[in-house]
C-alpha positions, 0 to 999 in steps of 0.5 A: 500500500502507497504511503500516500494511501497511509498518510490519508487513512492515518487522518480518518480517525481522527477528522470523523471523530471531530464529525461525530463530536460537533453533529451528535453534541449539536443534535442535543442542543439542538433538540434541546432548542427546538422540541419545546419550540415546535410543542409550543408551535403545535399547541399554539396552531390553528386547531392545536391545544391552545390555539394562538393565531398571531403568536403562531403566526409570527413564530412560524415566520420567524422559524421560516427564517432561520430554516432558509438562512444559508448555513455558511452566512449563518456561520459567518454571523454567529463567528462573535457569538462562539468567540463570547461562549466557547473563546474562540471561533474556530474548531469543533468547539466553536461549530457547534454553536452555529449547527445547534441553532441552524439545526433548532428551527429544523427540529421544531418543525420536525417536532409541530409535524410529528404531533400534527399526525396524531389522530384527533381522537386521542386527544379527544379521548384524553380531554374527556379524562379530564387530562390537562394539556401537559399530560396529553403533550406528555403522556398522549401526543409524544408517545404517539408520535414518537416514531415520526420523531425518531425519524425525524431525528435521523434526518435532522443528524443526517442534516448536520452531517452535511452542515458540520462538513460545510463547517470545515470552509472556516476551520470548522475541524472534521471530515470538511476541513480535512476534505478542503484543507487536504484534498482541495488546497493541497489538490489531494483527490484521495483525502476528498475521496476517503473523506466523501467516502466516510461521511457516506457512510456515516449518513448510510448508518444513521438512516438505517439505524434511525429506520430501524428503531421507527420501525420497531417503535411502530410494531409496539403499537 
Protein backbone atom coordinates (compact mmCIF):
# COMPACT_ATOMS: atom_id res chain seq x y z
CA UNK A 1 0.00 0.00 0.00
CA UNK A 2 1.38 3.74 -1.00
CA UNK A 3 2.32 5.80 1.97
CA UNK A 4 0.27 8.07 0.10
CA UNK A 5 -2.51 5.95 0.79
CA UNK A 6 -1.40 5.66 4.69
CA UNK A 7 -0.96 9.13 5.31
CA UNK A 8 -4.86 9.52 4.15
CA UNK A 9 -6.03 6.63 6.04
CA UNK A 10 -3.99 7.95 9.12
CA UNK A 11 -6.06 11.21 9.26
CA UNK A 12 -9.53 9.33 9.08
CA UNK A 13 -9.95 8.87 12.70
CA UNK A 14 -9.24 11.41 13.84
CA UNK A 15 -11.33 14.18 11.35
CA UNK A 16 -14.50 11.55 11.87
CA UNK A 17 -14.45 11.94 15.39
CA UNK A 18 -14.26 15.52 15.14
CA UNK A 19 -17.61 14.90 12.64
CA UNK A 20 -19.19 12.66 15.33
CA UNK A 21 -18.34 15.25 18.21
CA UNK A 22 -19.89 18.54 16.56
CA UNK A 23 -23.30 16.61 14.84
CA UNK A 24 -24.45 14.46 17.80
CA UNK A 25 -23.41 17.32 20.60
CA UNK A 26 -25.30 19.51 18.21
CA UNK A 27 -28.25 17.49 17.54
CA UNK A 28 -28.52 17.56 21.58
CA UNK A 29 -28.51 21.41 21.93
CA UNK A 30 -30.46 21.32 19.00
CA UNK A 31 -33.02 19.13 20.25
CA UNK A 32 -32.95 20.86 23.42
CA UNK A 33 -33.68 24.24 21.36
CA UNK A 34 -36.15 23.03 19.30
CA UNK A 35 -38.60 20.10 20.68
CA UNK A 36 -40.33 22.82 23.02
CA UNK A 37 -40.47 25.42 20.34
CA UNK A 38 -42.31 23.06 17.70
CA UNK A 39 -44.66 21.91 21.25
CA UNK A 40 -45.08 25.29 21.62
CA UNK A 41 -45.82 25.85 17.83
CA UNK A 42 -48.29 22.86 17.56
CA UNK A 43 -50.05 23.92 20.56
CA UNK A 44 -50.42 27.43 19.61
CA UNK A 45 -51.60 26.43 15.91
CA UNK A 46 -54.85 26.75 14.50
CA UNK A 47 -56.50 23.82 15.63
CA UNK A 48 -53.87 22.80 18.07
CA UNK A 49 -54.30 22.59 22.08
CA UNK A 50 -54.28 26.37 22.74
CA UNK A 51 -54.80 27.82 19.50
CA UNK A 52 -52.61 31.40 19.42
CA UNK A 53 -53.15 32.69 15.96
CA UNK A 54 -50.82 35.82 15.88
CA UNK A 55 -48.09 34.41 18.24
CA UNK A 56 -48.39 31.06 15.61
CA UNK A 57 -48.24 33.42 13.00
CA UNK A 58 -45.05 35.42 13.98
CA UNK A 59 -43.13 32.20 15.42
CA UNK A 60 -43.76 30.34 12.33
CA UNK A 61 -42.12 33.26 10.41
CA UNK A 62 -39.52 33.55 12.34
CA UNK A 63 -38.80 29.63 12.04
CA UNK A 64 -39.30 30.16 8.10
CA UNK A 65 -36.35 32.26 8.69
CA UNK A 66 -33.98 30.71 10.37
CA UNK A 67 -34.59 27.47 8.13
CA UNK A 68 -33.94 29.13 4.86
CA UNK A 69 -30.63 31.16 6.40
CA UNK A 70 -27.81 29.64 4.19
CA UNK A 71 -25.60 27.97 6.93
CA UNK A 72 -22.14 29.08 5.89
CA UNK A 73 -23.79 33.04 6.04
CA UNK A 74 -25.07 31.95 9.32
CA UNK A 75 -21.56 30.75 10.32
CA UNK A 76 -20.28 33.77 9.45
CA UNK A 77 -22.79 35.79 11.53
CA UNK A 78 -22.70 33.87 14.54
CA UNK A 79 -18.46 33.83 14.42
CA UNK A 80 -18.71 36.75 17.82
CA UNK A 81 -21.27 34.65 19.35
CA UNK A 82 -18.75 31.47 19.50
CA UNK A 83 -15.66 33.87 20.40
CA UNK A 84 -18.01 35.05 23.65
CA UNK A 85 -19.08 31.23 24.85
CA UNK A 86 -16.52 28.79 23.92
CA UNK A 87 -13.48 31.80 23.25
CA UNK A 88 -12.55 31.33 20.07
CA UNK A 89 -14.15 30.51 16.54
CA UNK A 90 -12.73 28.35 15.17
CA UNK A 91 -12.58 24.05 15.71
CA UNK A 92 -15.34 21.85 16.63
CA UNK A 93 -15.89 23.57 19.79
CA UNK A 94 -16.84 26.53 18.32
CA UNK A 95 -19.14 24.79 15.36
CA UNK A 96 -21.35 23.51 17.48
CA UNK A 97 -22.91 26.98 18.23
CA UNK A 98 -23.93 27.72 14.82
CA UNK A 99 -25.09 23.88 13.97
CA UNK A 100 -27.18 23.83 17.04
CA UNK A 101 -29.08 26.93 16.09
CA UNK A 102 -29.33 26.34 12.30
CA UNK A 103 -30.47 22.74 13.23
CA UNK A 104 -33.19 24.07 16.20
CA UNK A 105 -35.79 25.68 13.77
CA UNK A 106 -35.43 22.05 11.74
CA UNK A 107 -36.32 20.04 14.81
CA UNK A 108 -39.20 22.43 15.70
CA UNK A 109 -40.86 21.97 12.71
CA UNK A 110 -39.89 18.25 12.53
CA UNK A 111 -41.34 18.03 16.41
CA UNK A 112 -45.12 20.53 15.09
CA UNK A 113 -45.29 17.97 12.46
CA UNK A 114 -44.66 14.63 14.20
CA UNK A 115 -47.57 15.86 16.76
CA UNK A 116 -49.93 17.32 13.95
CA UNK A 117 -50.41 13.49 12.69
CA UNK A 118 -51.64 12.39 15.73
CA UNK A 119 -55.25 11.22 15.44
CA UNK A 120 -57.62 13.87 16.83
CA UNK A 121 -59.42 11.16 18.93
CA UNK A 122 -56.69 10.71 21.22
CA UNK A 123 -56.61 13.62 22.07
CA UNK A 124 -60.48 13.90 22.45
CA UNK A 125 -60.43 10.87 24.48
CA UNK A 126 -57.83 12.21 26.88
CA UNK A 127 -59.51 15.96 27.28
CA UNK A 128 -62.93 13.65 28.29
CA UNK A 129 -60.45 12.07 31.08
CA UNK A 130 -60.03 15.36 32.31
CA UNK A 131 -56.29 15.32 31.31
CA UNK A 132 -54.70 18.67 31.22
CA UNK A 133 -52.68 19.89 28.21
CA UNK A 134 -49.07 18.98 29.98
CA UNK A 135 -50.28 15.41 30.25
CA UNK A 136 -51.97 14.87 26.86
CA UNK A 137 -48.49 16.64 25.19
CA UNK A 138 -46.63 14.22 27.93
CA UNK A 139 -48.42 11.07 28.08
CA UNK A 140 -50.52 11.03 24.78
CA UNK A 141 -49.07 13.08 22.00
CA UNK A 142 -45.34 12.34 22.06
CA UNK A 143 -45.94 8.63 22.70
CA UNK A 144 -47.82 8.66 19.66
CA UNK A 145 -45.77 10.24 17.57
CA UNK A 146 -42.59 9.02 18.65
CA UNK A 147 -41.90 7.03 15.67
CA UNK A 148 -42.24 10.13 13.26
CA UNK A 149 -39.82 11.82 15.81
CA UNK A 150 -37.49 9.33 15.95
CA UNK A 151 -37.41 9.61 12.02
CA UNK A 152 -37.20 12.96 12.08
CA UNK A 153 -34.06 12.90 14.44
CA UNK A 154 -32.38 10.84 11.93
CA UNK A 155 -32.85 13.17 9.06
CA UNK A 156 -32.18 16.00 11.19
CA UNK A 157 -28.35 14.49 12.43
CA UNK A 158 -28.02 13.28 8.69
CA UNK A 159 -28.81 17.07 8.09
CA UNK A 160 -25.92 18.48 10.25
CA UNK A 161 -23.58 15.78 8.98
CA UNK A 162 -23.78 17.80 5.76
CA UNK A 163 -23.91 21.02 7.72
CA UNK A 164 -20.70 20.16 10.01
CA UNK A 165 -18.71 19.12 6.66
CA UNK A 166 -19.62 22.61 5.34
CA UNK A 167 -18.09 23.92 8.51
CA UNK A 168 -14.61 22.90 7.69
CA UNK A 169 -14.58 26.08 4.97
CA UNK A 170 -13.93 28.35 8.47
CA UNK A 171 -11.51 25.69 10.02
CA UNK A 172 -14.68 24.26 11.39
CA UNK A 173 -12.46 20.52 12.25
CA UNK A 174 -13.97 17.34 10.89
CA UNK A 175 -14.04 15.23 7.86
CA UNK A 176 -14.92 19.12 5.52
CA UNK A 177 -11.84 20.78 6.75
CA UNK A 178 -9.69 17.69 6.02
CA UNK A 179 -11.54 17.35 2.55
CA UNK A 180 -10.80 21.14 1.89
CA UNK A 181 -7.64 21.53 3.55
CA UNK A 182 -6.08 18.44 2.19
CA UNK A 183 -7.95 17.10 -0.60
CA UNK A 184 -8.85 20.62 -2.18
CA UNK A 185 -5.77 23.42 -1.43
CA UNK A 186 -3.16 20.69 -1.24
CA UNK A 187 -5.01 19.06 -4.72
CA UNK A 188 -5.20 15.56 -2.99
CA UNK A 189 -8.25 13.93 -4.51
CA UNK A 190 -7.77 10.82 -2.22
CA UNK A 191 -8.32 12.80 1.10
CA UNK A 192 -11.72 14.15 -0.56
CA UNK A 193 -12.32 10.77 -1.96
CA UNK A 194 -11.77 8.91 1.76
CA UNK A 195 -13.48 11.72 3.43
CA UNK A 196 -16.63 11.79 0.95
CA UNK A 197 -16.30 8.01 1.20
CA UNK A 198 -16.56 8.07 5.25
CA UNK A 199 -19.47 10.76 5.64
CA UNK A 200 -21.19 8.41 3.07
CA UNK A 201 -21.01 6.17 5.24
CA UNK A 202 -21.98 7.92 8.29
CA UNK A 203 -25.42 9.03 6.91
CA UNK A 204 -25.73 5.29 5.44
CA UNK A 205 -25.56 4.12 9.35
CA UNK A 206 -27.90 6.90 10.89
CA UNK A 207 -30.53 6.37 8.39
CA UNK A 208 -30.64 2.60 8.51
CA UNK A 209 -30.29 2.62 12.44
CA UNK A 210 -32.82 5.74 12.66
CA UNK A 211 -35.28 3.39 10.03
CA UNK A 212 -34.83 0.78 12.36
CA UNK A 213 -35.99 1.97 15.74
CA UNK A 214 -39.19 3.80 13.84
CA UNK A 215 -39.88 0.57 12.80
CA UNK A 216 -39.65 -1.06 16.00
CA UNK A 217 -41.28 1.76 17.82
CA UNK A 218 -44.43 1.40 15.11
CA UNK A 219 -44.56 -2.64 15.79
CA UNK A 220 -45.19 -1.90 19.80
CA UNK A 221 -48.05 -0.09 18.97
Amino acid sequence: MPDRILDVLSMLPQATLETVFMTFLSTGFACLLGFPLGTYLYAASPGGLRSRRIVYNVLSRVVNLFRSFPFIILMILLIPLSRFIVRTSIGPIAVIIPLSIAAAPFVARIVEAALSEVDEGVIIAARAMGSSDFQIIRKVLIPEALPALVSGLALTIINLIGYSAMAGAIGGGGLGDLAIRYGYYRFQMDVTVGAVIVILVLVEAVQLIGSAVSRSLLSRR
